[in-house]
Structure formats: C-alpha cells, structure tokens
Chimera marker file (.cmm) of the C-alpha trace (Angstrom):
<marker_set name="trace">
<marker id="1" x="19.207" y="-9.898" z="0.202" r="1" g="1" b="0" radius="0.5"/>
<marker id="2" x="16.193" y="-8.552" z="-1.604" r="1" g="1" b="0" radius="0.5"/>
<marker id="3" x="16.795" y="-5.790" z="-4.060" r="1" g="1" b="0" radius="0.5"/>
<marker id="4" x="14.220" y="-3.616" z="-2.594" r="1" g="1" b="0" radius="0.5"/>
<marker id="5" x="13.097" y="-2.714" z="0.884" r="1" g="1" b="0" radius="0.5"/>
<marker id="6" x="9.148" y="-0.682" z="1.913" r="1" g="1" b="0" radius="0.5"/>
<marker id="7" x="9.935" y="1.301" z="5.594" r="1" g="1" b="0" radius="0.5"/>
<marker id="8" x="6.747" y="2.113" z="6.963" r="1" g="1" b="0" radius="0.5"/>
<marker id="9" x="7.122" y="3.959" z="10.139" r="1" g="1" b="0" radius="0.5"/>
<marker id="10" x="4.359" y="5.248" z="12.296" r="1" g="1" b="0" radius="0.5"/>
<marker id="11" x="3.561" y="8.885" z="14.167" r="1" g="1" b="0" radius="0.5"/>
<marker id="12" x="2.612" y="6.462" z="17.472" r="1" g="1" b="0" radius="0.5"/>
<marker id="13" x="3.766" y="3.141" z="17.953" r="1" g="1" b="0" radius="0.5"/>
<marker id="14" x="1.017" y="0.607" z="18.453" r="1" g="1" b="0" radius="0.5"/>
<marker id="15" x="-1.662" y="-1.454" z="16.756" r="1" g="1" b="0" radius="0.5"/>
<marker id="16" x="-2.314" y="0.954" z="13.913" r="1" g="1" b="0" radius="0.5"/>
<marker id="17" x="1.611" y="-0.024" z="12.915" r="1" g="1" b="0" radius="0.5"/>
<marker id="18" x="0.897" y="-3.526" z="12.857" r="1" g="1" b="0" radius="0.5"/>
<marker id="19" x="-2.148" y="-3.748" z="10.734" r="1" g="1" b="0" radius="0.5"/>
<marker id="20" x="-0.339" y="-1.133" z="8.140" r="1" g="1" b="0" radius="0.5"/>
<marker id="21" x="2.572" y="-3.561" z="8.037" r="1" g="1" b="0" radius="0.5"/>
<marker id="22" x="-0.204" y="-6.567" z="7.517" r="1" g="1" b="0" radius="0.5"/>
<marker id="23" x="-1.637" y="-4.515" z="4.696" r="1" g="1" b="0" radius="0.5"/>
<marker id="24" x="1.709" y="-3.484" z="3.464" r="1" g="1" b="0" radius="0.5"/>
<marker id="25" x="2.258" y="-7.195" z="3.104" r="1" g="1" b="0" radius="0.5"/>
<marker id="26" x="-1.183" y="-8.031" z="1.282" r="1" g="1" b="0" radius="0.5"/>
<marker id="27" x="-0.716" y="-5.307" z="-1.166" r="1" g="1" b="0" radius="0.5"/>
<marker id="28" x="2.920" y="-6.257" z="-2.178" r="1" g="1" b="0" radius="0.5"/>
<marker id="29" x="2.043" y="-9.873" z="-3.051" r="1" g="1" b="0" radius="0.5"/>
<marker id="30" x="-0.978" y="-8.577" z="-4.925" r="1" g="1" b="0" radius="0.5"/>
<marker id="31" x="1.174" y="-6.628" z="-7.087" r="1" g="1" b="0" radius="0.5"/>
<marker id="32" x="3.688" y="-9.567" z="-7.520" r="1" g="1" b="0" radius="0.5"/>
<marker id="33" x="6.328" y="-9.276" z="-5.176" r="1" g="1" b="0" radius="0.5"/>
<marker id="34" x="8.155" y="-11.451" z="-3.595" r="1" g="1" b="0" radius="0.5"/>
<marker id="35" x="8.571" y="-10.902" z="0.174" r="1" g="1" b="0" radius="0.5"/>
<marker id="36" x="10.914" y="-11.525" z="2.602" r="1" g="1" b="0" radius="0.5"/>
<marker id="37" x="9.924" y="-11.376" z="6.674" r="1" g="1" b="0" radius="0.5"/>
<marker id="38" x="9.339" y="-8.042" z="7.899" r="1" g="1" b="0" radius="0.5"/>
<marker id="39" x="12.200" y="-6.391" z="10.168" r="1" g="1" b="0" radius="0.5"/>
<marker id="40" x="10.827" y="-4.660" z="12.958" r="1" g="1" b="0" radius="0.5"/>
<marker id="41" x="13.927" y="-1.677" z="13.486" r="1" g="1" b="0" radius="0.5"/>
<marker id="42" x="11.786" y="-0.302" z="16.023" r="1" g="1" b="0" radius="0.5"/>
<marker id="43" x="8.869" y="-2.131" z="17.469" r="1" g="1" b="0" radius="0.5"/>
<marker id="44" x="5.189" y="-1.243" z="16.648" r="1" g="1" b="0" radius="0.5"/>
<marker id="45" x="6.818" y="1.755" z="14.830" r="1" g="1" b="0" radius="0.5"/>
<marker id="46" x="8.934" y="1.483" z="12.211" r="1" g="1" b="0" radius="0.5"/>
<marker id="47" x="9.652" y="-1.934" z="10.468" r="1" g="1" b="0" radius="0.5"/>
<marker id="48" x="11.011" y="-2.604" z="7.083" r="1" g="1" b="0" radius="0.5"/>
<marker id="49" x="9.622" y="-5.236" z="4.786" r="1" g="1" b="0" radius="0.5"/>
<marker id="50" x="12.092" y="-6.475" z="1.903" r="1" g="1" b="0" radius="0.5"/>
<marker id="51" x="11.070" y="-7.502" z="-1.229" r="1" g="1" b="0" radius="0.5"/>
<marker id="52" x="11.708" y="-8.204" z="-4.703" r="1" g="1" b="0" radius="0.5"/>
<marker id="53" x="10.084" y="-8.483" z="-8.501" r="1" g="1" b="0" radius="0.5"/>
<marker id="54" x="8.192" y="-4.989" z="-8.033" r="1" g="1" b="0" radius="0.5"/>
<marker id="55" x="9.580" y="-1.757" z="-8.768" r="1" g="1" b="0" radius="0.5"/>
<marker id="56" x="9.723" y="0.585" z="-5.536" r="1" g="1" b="0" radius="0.5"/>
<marker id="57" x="7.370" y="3.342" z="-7.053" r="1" g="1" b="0" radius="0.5"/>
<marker id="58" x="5.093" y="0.989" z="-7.357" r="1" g="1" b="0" radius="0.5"/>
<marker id="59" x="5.147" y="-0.562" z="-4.262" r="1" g="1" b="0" radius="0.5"/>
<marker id="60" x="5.093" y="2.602" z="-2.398" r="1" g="1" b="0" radius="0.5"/>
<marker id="61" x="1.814" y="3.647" z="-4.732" r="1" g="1" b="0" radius="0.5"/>
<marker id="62" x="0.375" y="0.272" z="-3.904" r="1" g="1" b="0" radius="0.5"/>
<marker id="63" x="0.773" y="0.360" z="-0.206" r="1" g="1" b="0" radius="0.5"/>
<marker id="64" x="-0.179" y="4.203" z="0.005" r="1" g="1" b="0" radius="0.5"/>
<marker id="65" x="-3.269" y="3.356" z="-1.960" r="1" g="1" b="0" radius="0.5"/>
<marker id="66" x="-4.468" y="0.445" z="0.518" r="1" g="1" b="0" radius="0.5"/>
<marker id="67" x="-3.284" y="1.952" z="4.273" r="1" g="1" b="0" radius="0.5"/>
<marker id="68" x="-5.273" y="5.499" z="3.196" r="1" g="1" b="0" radius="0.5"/>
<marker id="69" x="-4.539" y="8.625" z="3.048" r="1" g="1" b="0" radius="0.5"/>
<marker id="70" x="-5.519" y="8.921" z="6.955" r="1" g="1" b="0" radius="0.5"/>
<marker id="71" x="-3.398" y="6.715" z="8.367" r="1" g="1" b="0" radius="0.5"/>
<marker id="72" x="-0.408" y="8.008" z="10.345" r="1" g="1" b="0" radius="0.5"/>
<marker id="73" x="1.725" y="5.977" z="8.789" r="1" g="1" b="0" radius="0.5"/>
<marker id="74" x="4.940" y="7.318" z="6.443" r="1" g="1" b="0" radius="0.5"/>
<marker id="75" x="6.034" y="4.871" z="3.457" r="1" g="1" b="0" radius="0.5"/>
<marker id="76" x="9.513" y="4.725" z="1.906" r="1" g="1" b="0" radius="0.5"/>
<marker id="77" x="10.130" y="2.081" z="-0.657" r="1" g="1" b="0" radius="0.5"/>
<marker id="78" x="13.605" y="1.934" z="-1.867" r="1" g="1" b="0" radius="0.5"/>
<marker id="79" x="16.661" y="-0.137" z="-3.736" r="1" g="1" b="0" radius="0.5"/>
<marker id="80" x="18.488" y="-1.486" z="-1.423" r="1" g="1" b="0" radius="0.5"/>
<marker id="81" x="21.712" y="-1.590" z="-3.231" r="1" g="1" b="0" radius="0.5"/>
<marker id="82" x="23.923" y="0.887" z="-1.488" r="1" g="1" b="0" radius="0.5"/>
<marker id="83" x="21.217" y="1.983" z="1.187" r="1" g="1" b="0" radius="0.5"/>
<marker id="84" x="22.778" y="2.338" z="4.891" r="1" g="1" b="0" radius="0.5"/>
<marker id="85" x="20.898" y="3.007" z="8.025" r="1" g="1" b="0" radius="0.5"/>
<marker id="86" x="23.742" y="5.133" z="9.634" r="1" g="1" b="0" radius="0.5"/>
<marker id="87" x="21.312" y="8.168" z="10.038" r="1" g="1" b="0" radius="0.5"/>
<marker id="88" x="17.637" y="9.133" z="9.904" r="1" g="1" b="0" radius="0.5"/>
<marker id="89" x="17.053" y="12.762" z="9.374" r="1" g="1" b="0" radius="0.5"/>
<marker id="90" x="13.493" y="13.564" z="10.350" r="1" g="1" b="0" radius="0.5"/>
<marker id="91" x="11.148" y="16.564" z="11.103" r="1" g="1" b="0" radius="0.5"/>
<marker id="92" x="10.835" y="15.598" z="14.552" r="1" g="1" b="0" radius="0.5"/>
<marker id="93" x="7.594" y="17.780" z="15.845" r="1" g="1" b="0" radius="0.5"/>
<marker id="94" x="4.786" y="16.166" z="15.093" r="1" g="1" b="0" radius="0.5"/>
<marker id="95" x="6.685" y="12.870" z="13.786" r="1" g="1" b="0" radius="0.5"/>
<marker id="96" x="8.298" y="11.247" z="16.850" r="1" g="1" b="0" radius="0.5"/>
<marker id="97" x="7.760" y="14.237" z="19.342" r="1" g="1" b="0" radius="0.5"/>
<marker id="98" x="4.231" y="16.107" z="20.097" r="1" g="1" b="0" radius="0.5"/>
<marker id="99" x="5.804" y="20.023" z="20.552" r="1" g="1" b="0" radius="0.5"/>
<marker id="100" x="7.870" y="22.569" z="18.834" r="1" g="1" b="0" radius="0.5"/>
<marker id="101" x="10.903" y="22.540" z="20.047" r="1" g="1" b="0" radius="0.5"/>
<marker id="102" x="11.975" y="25.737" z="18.459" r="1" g="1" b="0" radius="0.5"/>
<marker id="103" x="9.295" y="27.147" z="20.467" r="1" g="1" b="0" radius="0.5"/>
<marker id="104" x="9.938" y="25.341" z="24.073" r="1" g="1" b="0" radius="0.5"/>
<marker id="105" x="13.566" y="26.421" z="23.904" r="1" g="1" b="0" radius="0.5"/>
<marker id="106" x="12.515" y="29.763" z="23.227" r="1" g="1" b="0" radius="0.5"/>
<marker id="107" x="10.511" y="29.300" z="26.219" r="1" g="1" b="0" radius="0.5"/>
<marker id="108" x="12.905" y="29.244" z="28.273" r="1" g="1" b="0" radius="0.5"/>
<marker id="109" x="15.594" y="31.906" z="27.208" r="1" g="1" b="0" radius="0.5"/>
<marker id="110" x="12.081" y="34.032" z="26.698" r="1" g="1" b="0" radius="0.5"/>
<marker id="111" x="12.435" y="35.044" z="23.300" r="1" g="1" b="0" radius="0.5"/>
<marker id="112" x="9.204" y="33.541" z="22.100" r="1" g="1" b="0" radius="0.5"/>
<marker id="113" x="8.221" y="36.263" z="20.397" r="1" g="1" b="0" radius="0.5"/>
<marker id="114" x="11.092" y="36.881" z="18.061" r="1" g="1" b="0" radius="0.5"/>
<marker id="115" x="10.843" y="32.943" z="16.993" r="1" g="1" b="0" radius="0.5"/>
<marker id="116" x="7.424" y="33.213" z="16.582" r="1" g="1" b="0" radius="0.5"/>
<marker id="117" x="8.019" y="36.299" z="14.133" r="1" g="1" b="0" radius="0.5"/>
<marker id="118" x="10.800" y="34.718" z="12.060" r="1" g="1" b="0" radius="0.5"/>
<marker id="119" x="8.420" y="31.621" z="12.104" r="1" g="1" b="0" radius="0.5"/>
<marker id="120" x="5.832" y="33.644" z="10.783" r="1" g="1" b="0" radius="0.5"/>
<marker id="121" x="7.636" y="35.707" z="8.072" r="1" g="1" b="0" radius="0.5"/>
<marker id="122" x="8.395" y="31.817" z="6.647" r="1" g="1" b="0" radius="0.5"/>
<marker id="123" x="5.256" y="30.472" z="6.773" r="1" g="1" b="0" radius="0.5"/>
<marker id="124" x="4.118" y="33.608" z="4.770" r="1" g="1" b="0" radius="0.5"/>
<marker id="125" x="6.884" y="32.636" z="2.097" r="1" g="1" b="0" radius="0.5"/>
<marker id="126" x="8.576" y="36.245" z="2.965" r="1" g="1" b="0" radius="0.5"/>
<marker id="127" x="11.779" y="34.150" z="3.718" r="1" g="1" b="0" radius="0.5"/>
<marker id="128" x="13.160" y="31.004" z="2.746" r="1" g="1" b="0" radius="0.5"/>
<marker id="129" x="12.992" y="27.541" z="5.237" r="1" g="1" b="0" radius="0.5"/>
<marker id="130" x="16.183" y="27.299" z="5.689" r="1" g="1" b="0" radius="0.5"/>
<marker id="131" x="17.286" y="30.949" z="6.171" r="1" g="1" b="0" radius="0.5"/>
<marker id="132" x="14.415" y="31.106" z="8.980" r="1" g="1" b="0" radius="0.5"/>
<marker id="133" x="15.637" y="27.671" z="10.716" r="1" g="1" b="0" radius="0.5"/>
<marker id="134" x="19.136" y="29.252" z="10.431" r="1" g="1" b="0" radius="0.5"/>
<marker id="135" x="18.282" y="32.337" z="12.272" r="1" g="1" b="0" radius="0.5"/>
<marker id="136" x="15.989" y="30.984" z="14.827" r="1" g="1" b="0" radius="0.5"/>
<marker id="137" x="18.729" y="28.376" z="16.058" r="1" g="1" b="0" radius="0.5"/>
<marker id="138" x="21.304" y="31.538" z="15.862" r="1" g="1" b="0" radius="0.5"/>
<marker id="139" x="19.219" y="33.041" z="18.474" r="1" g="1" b="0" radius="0.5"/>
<marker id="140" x="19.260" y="29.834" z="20.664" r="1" g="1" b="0" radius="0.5"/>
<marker id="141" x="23.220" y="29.297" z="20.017" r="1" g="1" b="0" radius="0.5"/>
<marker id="142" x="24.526" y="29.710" z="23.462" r="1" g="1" b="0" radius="0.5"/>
<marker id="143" x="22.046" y="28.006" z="25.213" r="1" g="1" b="0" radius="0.5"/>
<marker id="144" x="23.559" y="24.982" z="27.361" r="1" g="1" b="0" radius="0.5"/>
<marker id="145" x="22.893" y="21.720" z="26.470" r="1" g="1" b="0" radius="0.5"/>
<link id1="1" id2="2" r="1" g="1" b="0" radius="0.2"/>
<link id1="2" id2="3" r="1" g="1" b="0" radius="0.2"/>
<link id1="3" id2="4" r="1" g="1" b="0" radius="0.2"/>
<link id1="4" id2="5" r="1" g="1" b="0" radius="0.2"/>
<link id1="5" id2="6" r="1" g="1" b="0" radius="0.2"/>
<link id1="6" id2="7" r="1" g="1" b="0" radius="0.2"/>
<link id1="7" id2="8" r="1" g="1" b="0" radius="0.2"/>
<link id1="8" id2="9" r="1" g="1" b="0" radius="0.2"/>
<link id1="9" id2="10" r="1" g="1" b="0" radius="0.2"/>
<link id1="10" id2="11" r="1" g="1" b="0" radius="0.2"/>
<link id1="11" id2="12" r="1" g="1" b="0" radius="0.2"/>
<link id1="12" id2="13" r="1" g="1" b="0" radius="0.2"/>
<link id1="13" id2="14" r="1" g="1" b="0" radius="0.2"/>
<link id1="14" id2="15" r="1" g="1" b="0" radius="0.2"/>
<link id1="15" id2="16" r="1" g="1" b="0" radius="0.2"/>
<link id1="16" id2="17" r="1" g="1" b="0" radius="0.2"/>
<link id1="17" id2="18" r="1" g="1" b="0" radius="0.2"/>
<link id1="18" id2="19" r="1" g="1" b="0" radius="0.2"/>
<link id1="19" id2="20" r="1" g="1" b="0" radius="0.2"/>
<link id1="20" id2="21" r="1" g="1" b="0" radius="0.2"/>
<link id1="21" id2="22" r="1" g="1" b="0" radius="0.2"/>
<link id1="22" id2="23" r="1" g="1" b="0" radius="0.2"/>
<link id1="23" id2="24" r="1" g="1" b="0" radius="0.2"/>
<link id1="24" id2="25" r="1" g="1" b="0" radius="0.2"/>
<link id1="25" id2="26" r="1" g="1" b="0" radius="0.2"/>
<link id1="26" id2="27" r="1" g="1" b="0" radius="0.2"/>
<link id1="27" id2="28" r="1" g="1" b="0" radius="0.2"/>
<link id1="28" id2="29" r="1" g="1" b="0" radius="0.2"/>
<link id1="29" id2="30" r="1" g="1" b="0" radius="0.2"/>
<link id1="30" id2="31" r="1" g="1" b="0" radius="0.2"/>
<link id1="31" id2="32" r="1" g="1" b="0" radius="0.2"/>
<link id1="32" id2="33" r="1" g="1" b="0" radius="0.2"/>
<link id1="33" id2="34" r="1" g="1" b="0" radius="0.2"/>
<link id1="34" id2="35" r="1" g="1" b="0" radius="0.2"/>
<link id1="35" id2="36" r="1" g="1" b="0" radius="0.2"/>
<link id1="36" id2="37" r="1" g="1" b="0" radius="0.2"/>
<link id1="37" id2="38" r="1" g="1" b="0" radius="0.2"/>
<link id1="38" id2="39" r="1" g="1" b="0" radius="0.2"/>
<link id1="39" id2="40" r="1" g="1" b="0" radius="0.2"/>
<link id1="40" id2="41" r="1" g="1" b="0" radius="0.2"/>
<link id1="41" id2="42" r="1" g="1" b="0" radius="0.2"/>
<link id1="42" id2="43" r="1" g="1" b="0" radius="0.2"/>
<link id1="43" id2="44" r="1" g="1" b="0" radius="0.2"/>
<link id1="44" id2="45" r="1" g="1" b="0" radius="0.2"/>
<link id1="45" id2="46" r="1" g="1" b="0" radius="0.2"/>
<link id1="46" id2="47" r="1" g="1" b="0" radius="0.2"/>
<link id1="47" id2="48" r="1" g="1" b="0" radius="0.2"/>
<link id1="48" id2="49" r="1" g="1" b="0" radius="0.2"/>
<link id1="49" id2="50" r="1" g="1" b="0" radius="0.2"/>
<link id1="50" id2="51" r="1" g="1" b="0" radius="0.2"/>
<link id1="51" id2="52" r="1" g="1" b="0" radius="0.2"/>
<link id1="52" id2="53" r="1" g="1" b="0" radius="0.2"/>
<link id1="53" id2="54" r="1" g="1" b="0" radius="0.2"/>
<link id1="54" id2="55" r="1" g="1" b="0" radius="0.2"/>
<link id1="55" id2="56" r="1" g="1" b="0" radius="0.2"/>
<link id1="56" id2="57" r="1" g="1" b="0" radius="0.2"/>
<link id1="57" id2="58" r="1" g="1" b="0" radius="0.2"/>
<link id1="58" id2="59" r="1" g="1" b="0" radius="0.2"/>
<link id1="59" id2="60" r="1" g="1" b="0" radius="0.2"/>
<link id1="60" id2="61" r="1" g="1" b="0" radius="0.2"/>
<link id1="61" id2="62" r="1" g="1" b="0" radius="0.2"/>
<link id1="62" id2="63" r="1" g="1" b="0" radius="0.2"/>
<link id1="63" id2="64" r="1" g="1" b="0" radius="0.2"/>
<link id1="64" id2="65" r="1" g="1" b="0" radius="0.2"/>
<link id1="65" id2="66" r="1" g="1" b="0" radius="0.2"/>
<link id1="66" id2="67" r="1" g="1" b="0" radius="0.2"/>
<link id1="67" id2="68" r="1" g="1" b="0" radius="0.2"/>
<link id1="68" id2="69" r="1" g="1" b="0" radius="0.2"/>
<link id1="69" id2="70" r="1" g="1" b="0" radius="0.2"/>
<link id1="70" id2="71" r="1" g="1" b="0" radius="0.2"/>
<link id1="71" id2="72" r="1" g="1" b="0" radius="0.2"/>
<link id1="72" id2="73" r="1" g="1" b="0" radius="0.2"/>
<link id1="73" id2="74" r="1" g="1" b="0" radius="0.2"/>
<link id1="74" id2="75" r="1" g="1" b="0" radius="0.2"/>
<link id1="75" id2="76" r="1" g="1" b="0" radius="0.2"/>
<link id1="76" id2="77" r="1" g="1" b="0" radius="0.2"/>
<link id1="77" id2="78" r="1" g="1" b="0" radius="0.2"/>
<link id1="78" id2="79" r="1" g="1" b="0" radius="0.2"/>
<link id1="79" id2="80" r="1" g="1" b="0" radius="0.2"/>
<link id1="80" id2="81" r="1" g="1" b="0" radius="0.2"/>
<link id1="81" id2="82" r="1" g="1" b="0" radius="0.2"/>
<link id1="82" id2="83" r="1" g="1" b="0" radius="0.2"/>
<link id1="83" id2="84" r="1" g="1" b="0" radius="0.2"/>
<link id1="84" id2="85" r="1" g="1" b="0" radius="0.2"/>
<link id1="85" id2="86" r="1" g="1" b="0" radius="0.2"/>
<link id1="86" id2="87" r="1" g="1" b="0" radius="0.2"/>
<link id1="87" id2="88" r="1" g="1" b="0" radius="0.2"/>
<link id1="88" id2="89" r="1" g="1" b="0" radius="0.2"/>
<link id1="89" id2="90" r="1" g="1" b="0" radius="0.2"/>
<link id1="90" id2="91" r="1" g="1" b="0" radius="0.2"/>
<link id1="91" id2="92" r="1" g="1" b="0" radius="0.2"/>
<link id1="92" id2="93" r="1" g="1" b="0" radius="0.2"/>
<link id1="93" id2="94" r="1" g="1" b="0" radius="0.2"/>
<link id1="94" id2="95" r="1" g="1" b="0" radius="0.2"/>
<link id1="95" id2="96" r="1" g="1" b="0" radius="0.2"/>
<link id1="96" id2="97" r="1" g="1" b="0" radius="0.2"/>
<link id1="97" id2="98" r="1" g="1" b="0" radius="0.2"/>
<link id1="98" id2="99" r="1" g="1" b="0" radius="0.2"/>
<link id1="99" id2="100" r="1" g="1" b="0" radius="0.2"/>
<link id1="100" id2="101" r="1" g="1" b="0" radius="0.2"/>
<link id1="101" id2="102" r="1" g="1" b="0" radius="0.2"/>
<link id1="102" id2="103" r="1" g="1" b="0" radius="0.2"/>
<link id1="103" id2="104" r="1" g="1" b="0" radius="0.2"/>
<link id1="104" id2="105" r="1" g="1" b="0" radius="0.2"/>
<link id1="105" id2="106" r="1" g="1" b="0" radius="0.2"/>
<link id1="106" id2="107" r="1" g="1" b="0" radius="0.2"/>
<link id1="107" id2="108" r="1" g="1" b="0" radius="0.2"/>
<link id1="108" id2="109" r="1" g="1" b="0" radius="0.2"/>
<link id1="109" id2="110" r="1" g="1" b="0" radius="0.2"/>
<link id1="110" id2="111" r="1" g="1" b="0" radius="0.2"/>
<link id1="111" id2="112" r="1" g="1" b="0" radius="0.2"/>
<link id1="112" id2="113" r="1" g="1" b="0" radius="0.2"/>
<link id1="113" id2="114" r="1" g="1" b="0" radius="0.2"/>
<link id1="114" id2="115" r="1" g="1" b="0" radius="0.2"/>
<link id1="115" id2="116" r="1" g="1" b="0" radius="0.2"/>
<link id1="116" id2="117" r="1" g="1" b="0" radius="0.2"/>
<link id1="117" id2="118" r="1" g="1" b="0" radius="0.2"/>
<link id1="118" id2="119" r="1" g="1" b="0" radius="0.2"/>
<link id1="119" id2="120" r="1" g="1" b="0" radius="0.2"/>
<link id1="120" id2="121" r="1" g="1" b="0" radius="0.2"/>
<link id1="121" id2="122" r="1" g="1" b="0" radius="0.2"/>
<link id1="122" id2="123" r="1" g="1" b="0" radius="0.2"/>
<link id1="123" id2="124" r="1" g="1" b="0" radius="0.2"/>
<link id1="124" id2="125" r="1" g="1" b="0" radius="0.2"/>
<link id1="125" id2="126" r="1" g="1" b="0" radius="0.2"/>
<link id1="126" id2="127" r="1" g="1" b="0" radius="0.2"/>
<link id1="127" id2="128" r="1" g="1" b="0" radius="0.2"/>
<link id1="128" id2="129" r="1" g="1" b="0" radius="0.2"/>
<link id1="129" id2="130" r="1" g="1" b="0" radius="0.2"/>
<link id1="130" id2="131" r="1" g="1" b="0" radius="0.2"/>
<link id1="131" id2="132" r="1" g="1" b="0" radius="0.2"/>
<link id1="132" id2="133" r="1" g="1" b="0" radius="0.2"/>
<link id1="133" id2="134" r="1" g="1" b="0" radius="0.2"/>
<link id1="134" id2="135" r="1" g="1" b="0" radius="0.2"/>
<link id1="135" id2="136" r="1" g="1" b="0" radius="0.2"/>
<link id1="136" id2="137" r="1" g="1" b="0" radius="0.2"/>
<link id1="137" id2="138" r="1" g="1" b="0" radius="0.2"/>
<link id1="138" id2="139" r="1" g="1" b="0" radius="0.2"/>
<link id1="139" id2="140" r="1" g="1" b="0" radius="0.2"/>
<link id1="140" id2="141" r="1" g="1" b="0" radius="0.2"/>
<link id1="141" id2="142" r="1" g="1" b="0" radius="0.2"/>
<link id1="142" id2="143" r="1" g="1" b="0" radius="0.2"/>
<link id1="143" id2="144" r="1" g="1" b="0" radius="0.2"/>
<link id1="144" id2="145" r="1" g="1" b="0" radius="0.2"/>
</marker_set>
C-alpha cells in the first residue's frame, strides 16, 4: 500500500474529473512520486490516486497549482497510515447538491424568514457558525423525516 493517497473529487461528475485526475497524475510524477493506479470511489467524481516518495503538502500544492484555481475540483492529499473511509463529512449545498437545504425545509414548515435572519446575523459575524446552524435546525426539529 502506498504511504500516501491525493482524493480529488469534483462539484459535477464528468469529463472535467477525468482530465483533473490525468493532470493529477502528470504533476505527481513530475515532482517524483511514485504512483499507483487511480481508484475511482465514485465514478467521474471522486477517485483517489495513491502514491509514494512525495510529501502530501506537496503533492496537494503541485496538483492545485496545475488543475487551476477555476476548476471545480477539491484536492486532499493525505498519509494513509491510519486513514479510514467510514464517513465523509461535507458541506453539501453547492458540493454534491445545487440548493440550500436549510432554506427548502424552511420552505415548507414556512419559516423562511426566521432562517433567513439567523442566516444573516452569521454571515454578518454577529453570531458564531455553529451557534446559527444549531438554532436553525432547532427550529426544523420536529419536522418528519
């Protein structure tokens, strides 16, 4: 097993994926790695590409410096040594899904505007992230599923 892994995983799956994996590839063996064959975890989305003889920050640097700043593609390079893919915590709008959830399930209990309010006040920095996401799922708590 390689002793480091490079995730790249895309906002859309499709071609732009691909070619970000290809360049992935070009720029690790330019910098000296050794690679191992990509593992697609989800295809045209999200693949991993193991490696080994390169230090992840500077794989990740390498790679983010030759897919662009523009490309909708997020880069994780990592040891491998004790890494588990039980979980992937993610800030789904935007990421995997195109809406705000927050907002569609306010939707439809009709409290927009109170979730647009607390989402405001935390934007403006007048409360913290996590005291706003707590409050704003409070007011969804009994939905059902």
């Amino acid at each position: 097993m390689a002793e480091s892994v490079v995730t790249l995983i895309a906002a859309r799956a499709g071609d732009a994926c691909g070619a970000a994996v290809d360049t992935a590839r070009q720029s690790l063996a330019r910098l000296g790695a050794r690679l191992e064959p990509s593992d697609w975890l989800s295809p045209g989305r999200v693949c991993d590409i193991p490696f080994d003889d390169l230090a992840p920050d500077q794989a990740d640097a390498g790679i983010r410096a030759a897919i662009g700043s523009d490309a909708a593609i997020d880069v994780l390079a990592q040891h491998t040594a004790g890494r588990r893919k039980q979980l992937l915590v993610a800030d789904m709008e935007a990421t995997i899904i195109a809406n705000e959830m927050l907002d569609e399930l306010a939707q439809i209990r009709g409290i927009q505007a109170q979730i647009a309010e607390i989402t405001r006040r935390a934007m403006n920095g007048e409360i913290e992230f996590a005291g706003a996401l707590c409050e704003r799922v409070g007011l969804l708590k009994d939905m059902p599923e």
